[in-house]
N, C-alpha and C positions, 0 to 999 in steps of 0.2 A: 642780784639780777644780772642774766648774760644779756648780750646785744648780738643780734645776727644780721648781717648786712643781704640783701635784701639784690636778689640776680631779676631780672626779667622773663620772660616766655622766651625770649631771642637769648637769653644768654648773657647780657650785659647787666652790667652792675647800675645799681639805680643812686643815684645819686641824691641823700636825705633819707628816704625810709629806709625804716629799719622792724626786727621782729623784737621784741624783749621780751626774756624769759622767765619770769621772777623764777628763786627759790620758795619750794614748795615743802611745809614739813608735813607728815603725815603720821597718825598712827591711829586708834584701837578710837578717839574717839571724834576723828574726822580730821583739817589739815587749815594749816595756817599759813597765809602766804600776806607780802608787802606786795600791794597793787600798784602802790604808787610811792614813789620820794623826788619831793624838785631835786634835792643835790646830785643822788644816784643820777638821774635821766639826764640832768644836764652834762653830769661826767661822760654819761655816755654818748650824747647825743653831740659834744661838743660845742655846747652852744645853749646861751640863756632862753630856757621854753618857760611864757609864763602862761598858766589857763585860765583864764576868766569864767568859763560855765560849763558845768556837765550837764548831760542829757543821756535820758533810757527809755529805749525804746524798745517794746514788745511786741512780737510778730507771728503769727503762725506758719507752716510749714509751707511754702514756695513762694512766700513774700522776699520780694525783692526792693529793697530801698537805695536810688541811685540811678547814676553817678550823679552825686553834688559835690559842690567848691562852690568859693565866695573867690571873687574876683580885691582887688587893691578899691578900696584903703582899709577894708578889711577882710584880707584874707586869712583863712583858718588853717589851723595845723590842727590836727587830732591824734588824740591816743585810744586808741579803740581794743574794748573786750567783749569777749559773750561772756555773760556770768553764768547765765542757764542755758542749755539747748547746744545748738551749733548752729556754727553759719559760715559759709563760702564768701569771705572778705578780699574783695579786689580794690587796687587802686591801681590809674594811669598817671603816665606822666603827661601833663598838657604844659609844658615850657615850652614854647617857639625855639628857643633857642640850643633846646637842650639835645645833646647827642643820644639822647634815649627819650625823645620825643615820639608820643602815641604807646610808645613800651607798653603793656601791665604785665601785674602779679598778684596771682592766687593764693590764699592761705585756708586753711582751714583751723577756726578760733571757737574753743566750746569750754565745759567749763570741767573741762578732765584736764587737758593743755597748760590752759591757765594763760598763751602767750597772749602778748597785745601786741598792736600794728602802732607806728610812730606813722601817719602821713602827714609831710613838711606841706604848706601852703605849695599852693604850683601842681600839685594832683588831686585829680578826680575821684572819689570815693561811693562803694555803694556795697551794700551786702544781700544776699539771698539767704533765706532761713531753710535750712535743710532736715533739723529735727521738725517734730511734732509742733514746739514753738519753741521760740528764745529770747532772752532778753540781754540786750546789750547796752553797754554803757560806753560813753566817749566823752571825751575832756577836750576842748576847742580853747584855741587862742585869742580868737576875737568870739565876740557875740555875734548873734543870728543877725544878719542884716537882709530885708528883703532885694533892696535893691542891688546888693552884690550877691545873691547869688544867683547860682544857676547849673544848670543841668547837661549832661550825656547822652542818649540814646543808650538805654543797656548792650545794644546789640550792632551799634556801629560797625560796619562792615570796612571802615577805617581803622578802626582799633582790633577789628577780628577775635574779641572774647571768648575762649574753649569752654562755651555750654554745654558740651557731648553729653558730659558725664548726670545732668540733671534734663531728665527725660518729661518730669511735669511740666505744665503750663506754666508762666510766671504769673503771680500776681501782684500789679504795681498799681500805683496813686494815678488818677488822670495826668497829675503835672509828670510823674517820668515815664507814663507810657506815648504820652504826645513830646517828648523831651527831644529837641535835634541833634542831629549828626554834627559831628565836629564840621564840615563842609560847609553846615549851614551857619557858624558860629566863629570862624576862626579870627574876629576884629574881639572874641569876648575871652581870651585865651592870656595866657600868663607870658 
């Protein structure tokens, strides 16, 4: 597995996420790849990740799921893949104190690629479904807590997200389409 450290829209280097690329074998009667090894990722990641739950989640073509984060005492790291389909996976930085605070970055994650997203606790995560549908899977640090988590605006004019490229309507949950603005939220922020 390589490890690609992970620049911003501004150009700055993000400090925690990262891309991981497994080795992929392929031939004549389909392809075999390691999605996951604690020892590899902690090597690479430099730092003990344990994951307590995965979850998959299934979407059709302009669902948008996001931005989520769990705030302290339990906040989430995920490792995030699309097994099937594609989908335009972003995360921000929401560290107060971080030099690449409000930062994001783009990825495009399908199941040709094979890459997964490492996002550390401290950033905000959500995905838009760009194929037909997809299915994605992620692996979290802590459990699903309701009362730590909480939400983004997908389209916070704080964070200024480059939708250009995806010209359909979005389709989101009540809870991330009424989701606030960081302005409205910044005592719920890392």
């Amino acid at each position: 597995m390589k490890l690609e450290f992970i620049k911003s829209t501004k150009g700055n280097f993000l400090d925690g996420p990262a891309i991981l690329i497994p080795e992929k074998y392929e031939d004549k009667r389909g392809f075999f790849l390691e999605s996951w090894n604690s020892k590899n990722l902690n090597q690479l990641i430099g730092k003990e990740i344990n994951f307590v739950q995965d979850n998959h989640s299934y979407s059709k073509k302009d669902v948008f799921r996001g931005l989520h984060y769990q705030l302290p005492p339990f906040p989430q790291a995920k490792l995030v893949r699309c097994i099937t389909g594609e989908i335009y996976d972003v995360i921000v930085d929401i560290r107060k104190g971080s030099k690449t605070f409000l930062d994001w970055f783009g990825v495009y994650l399908n199941e040709t690629n094979a890459k997964q997203v490492f996002v550390p606790a401290g950033f905000a995560h959500g995905f838009l479904t760009i194929s037909n549908e997809a299915n994605v899977s992620y692996k979290t640090t802590h459990y699903w807590d309701k009362g730590s988590e909480n939400s983004i605006k997908f389209n916070d004019p704080c964070i200024s997200i480059d939708w250009s490229n995806f010209k359909n309507e979005f389709i989101l949950s009540e809870k991330d389409l009424n989701a606030p603005c960081i302005n409205q939220i910044e005592d719920k922020l890392f």
